[in-house]
N, C-alpha and C positions, 0 to 999 in steps of 0.2 A: 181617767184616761191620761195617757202621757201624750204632752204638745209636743210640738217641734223644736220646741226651745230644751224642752227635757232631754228629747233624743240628742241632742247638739252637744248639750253639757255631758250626757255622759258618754257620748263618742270623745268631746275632747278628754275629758280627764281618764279614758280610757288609752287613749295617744300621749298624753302625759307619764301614765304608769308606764306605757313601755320606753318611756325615753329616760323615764326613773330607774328601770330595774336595769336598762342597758348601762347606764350609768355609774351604777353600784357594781356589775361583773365587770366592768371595765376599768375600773380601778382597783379591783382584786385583780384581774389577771397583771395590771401591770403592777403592782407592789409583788405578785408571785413571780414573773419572770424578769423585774427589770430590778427592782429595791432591793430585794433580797440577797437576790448572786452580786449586787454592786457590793453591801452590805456585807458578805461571805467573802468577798475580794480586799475589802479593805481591811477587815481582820485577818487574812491570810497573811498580808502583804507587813500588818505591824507585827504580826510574829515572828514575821521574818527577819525585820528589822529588829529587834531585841534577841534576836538569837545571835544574828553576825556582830551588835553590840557584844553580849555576852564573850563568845566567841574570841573578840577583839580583847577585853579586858582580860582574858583567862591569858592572852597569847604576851600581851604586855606584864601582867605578873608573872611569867615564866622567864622572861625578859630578863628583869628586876631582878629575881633572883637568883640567875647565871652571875651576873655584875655584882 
């Protein structure tokens, strides 16, 4: 027969797993809506930055070679 001590332990570590598994989707949801698109945004932003570079150096060797 199960005691009441049995019942206890596995009510808590029943209350434990959901505060585990709430845990684990909630750190998925935020690496999915928060990590990501920051993550998506800073690589956007250094593209952008190495194209107006580029861009900059193509315009200073047309420059150059007018002179």
């Amino acid at each position: 027969m199960v005691n009441e001590l049995g019942i206890l332990y596995l009510g808590g570590m029943t209350v434990l797993f959901f505060f585990w598994a709430y845990g684990i989707v909630s750190f998925v949801l935020d690496v999915k809506n928060k990590f990501i698109p920051k993550g998506r945004q800073y690589l956007r932003g250094r593209r952008k930055l190495k194209e107006k570079e580029r861009r900059e150096e193509e315009r200073k060797e047309r420059e150059e070679q007018l002179y």
